[in-house]
PAFIBA-161714 format. One record per residue (C-alpha): residue in three letters; x, y, z. Coordinates in steps of 0.25 Angstrom, whole numbers, plus 5000, padded with zeros to 4 digits. Example, Ala and Ser with C-alpha at 12.3 -4.5 7.8 and 13.67 -1.06 7.14 Angstrom:
ALA504949825031SER505549965029
end
This chain:
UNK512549585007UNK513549505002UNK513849415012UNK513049275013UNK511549275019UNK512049185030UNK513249275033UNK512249405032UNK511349335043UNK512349325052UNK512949475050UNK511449525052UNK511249445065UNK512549525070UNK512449655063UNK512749775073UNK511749905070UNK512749955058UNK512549835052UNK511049795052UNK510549885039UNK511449795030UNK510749685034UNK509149745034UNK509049735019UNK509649595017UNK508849515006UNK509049375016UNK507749375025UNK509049295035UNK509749395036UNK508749465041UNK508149385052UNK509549385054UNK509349535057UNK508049535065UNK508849445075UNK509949555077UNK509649645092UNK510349775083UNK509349775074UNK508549905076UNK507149965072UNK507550025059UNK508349895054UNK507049825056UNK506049915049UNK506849885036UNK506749745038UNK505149755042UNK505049865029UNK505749755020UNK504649675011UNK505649565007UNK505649505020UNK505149375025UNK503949385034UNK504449295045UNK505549415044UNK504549515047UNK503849435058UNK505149425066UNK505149565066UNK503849575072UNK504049475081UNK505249555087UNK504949615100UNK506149725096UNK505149775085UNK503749735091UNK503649885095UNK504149955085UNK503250015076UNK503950035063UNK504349895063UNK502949845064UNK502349945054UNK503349905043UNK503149745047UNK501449785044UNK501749865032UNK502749735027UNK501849635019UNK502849525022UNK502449535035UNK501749415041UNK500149435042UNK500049415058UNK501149495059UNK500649605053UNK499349605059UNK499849585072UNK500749725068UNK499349795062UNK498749815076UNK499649905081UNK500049995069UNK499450135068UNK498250175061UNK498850225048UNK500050125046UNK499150035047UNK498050105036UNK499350125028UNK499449965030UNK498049955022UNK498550035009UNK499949955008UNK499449844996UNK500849754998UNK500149725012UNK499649585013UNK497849635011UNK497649515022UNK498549625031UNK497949765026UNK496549705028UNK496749675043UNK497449815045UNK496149865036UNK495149785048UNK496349835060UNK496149995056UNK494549975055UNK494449925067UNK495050055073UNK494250155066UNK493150155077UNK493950195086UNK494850275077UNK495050425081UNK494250525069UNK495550575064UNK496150455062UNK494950415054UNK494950525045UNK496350525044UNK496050355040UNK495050405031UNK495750455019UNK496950355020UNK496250225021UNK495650125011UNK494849995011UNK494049945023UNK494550045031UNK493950175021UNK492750075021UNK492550095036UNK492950225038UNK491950265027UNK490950215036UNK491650285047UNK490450365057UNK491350515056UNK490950565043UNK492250645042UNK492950515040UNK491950455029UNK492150595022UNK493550595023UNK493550435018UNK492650465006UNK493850555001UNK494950435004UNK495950424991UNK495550264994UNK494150254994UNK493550184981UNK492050164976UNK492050004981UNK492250054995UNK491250184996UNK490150104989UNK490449985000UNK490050115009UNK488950165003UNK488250015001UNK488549985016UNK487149985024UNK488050035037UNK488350175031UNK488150305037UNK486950395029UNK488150505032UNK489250425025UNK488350405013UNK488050565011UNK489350575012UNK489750494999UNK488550544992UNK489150684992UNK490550654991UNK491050724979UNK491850614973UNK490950474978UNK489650524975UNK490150544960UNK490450374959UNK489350304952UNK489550194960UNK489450294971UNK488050344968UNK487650234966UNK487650164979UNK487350294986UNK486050274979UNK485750154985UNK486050205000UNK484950255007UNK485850355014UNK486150425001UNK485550565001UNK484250574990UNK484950684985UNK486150624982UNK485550494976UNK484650574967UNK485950644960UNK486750514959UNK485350444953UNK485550544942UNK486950524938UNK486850374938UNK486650274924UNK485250234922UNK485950084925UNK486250114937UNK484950184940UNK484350064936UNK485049964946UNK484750064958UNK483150044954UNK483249904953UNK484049914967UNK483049874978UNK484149944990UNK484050064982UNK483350164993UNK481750194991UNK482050344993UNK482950324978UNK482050244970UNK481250344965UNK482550434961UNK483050314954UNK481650294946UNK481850444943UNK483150444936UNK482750324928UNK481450384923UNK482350514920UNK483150434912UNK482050364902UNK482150234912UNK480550194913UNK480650094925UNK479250074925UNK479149984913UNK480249894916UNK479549824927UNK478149844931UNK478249774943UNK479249864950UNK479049974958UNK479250114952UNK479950204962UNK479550364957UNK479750494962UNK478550544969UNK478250714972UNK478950704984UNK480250654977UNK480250754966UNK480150864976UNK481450794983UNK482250794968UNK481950934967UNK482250994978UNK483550904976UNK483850954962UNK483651084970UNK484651074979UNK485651014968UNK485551154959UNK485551234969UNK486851164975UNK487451164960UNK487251324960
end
């Protein structure tokens, strides 16, 4: 590398296959345009170049636009997974990579977020028509949107297997749960999971959905803040069939409703409704024994 750039440009239009790797590495983005122009070059030479992330981006679109490299794979993976690639480049790469280069794709952060968003839209558009296993396998690797619609997914193996995903935070499931278009089966589900239904957060808008179990609900009611209990009461969404559970808990805790407003109608738990708690309380000792 001690020879001149302009001297270096030359020798890498004319190298022979021996010497091309000397040239791959070189710092002067001349050299190697220089380089793309030379017929010897082969795949692996390329890759570096593609790999390298101190290149120029009209570089890396003049690899795209070779027709020597418009079939190889490798070469168009490395030119998506590069974030000096050019947008339009990239995206006109992202259709035809395979479903898990491209899920990779969505976890690498360097990566333009313009470009991991429309890989995020291009996997979601497949999932309809994805085989089930490689759903589930997408399940416990995936994030973002994509753990947001599989979540949502009709095959309960696959929200099951979402629910236990490293990636999946509070935000998200609560955007789930919240959502009018969610499945009664999906909601069970997070209502019994071992680690979510433990979330405040959690309990609380399971609470709100009507498609939480009564059971459920009436165990989270009792390990929620009287403040929080409050705000569900005041809640005009919050399910008939709760309200009376709510007013409960409140009245348990020393919290008369009645004399804060007279106008406002007081929800209590009839006959009916204390049978239901008993025999739920029941079922909960006996299923501690």
């Amino acid at each position: 590398m001690h020879d001149p750039e302009n001297r270096r440009v030359e020798l890498a239009a004319l190298a022979n296959e021996g010497e091309i790797a000397r040239y791959v590495h070189d710092p002067s983005p001349k050299v190697i345009r220089a380089l793309l122009l030379n017929r010897l070059l082969a795949e692996e030479e390329v890759l570096i170049i593609a790999n390298r992330k101190n290149i120029p981006s009209d570089v890396l679109e003049t690899i795209a636009r070779d027709k020597r490299w418009a079939e190889s794979y490798p070469v168009r993976l490395a030119l998506a997974r590069n974030p000096k690639s050019p947008l339009s480049i990239s995206l006109s790469i992202a259709r035809y990579l395979r479903l898990f280069d491209l899920e990779e794709i969505t976890h690498c952060h360097f990566i333009p977020l313009t470009f991991r968003h429309k890989v995020e839209a291009i996997i979601m558009e497949r999932i309809a028509t994805m085989p089930l296993g490689n759903k589930k396998t997408l399940a416990k690797k995936a994030a973002g949107n994509i753990l947001l619609k599989l979540l949502q997914d009709s095959d309960p193996e696959v929200v099951q297997i979402s629910l236990n995903n490293p990636y999946l935070v509070e935000g998200l499931l609560y955007k789930v749960i919240s959502r009018a278009e969610t499945v009664a089966g999906t909601i069970r589900m997070i209502a019994e999971h071992p680690s979510w239904s433990c979330r405040s957060l959690i309990r609380y808008s399971l609470v709100r959905n009507a498609h939480t179990p009564l059971s459920s609900s009436v165990r989270f009611l009792q390990q929620m803040r009287i403040m929080s209990l409050r705000e569900l009461y005041e809640d005009p969404s919050l399910p008939v069939a709760i309200k009376p559970f709510v007013h409960r808990e409140l009245w348990d805790r020393g919290e008369d409703l009645t004399t804060k407003n007279a106008d406002e109608k007081v929800y209590e738990i009839d006959e009916q409704d204390e049978e239901m708690i008993a025999e739920f309380e029941e079922r909960a000792e006996k299923s501690d024994e």
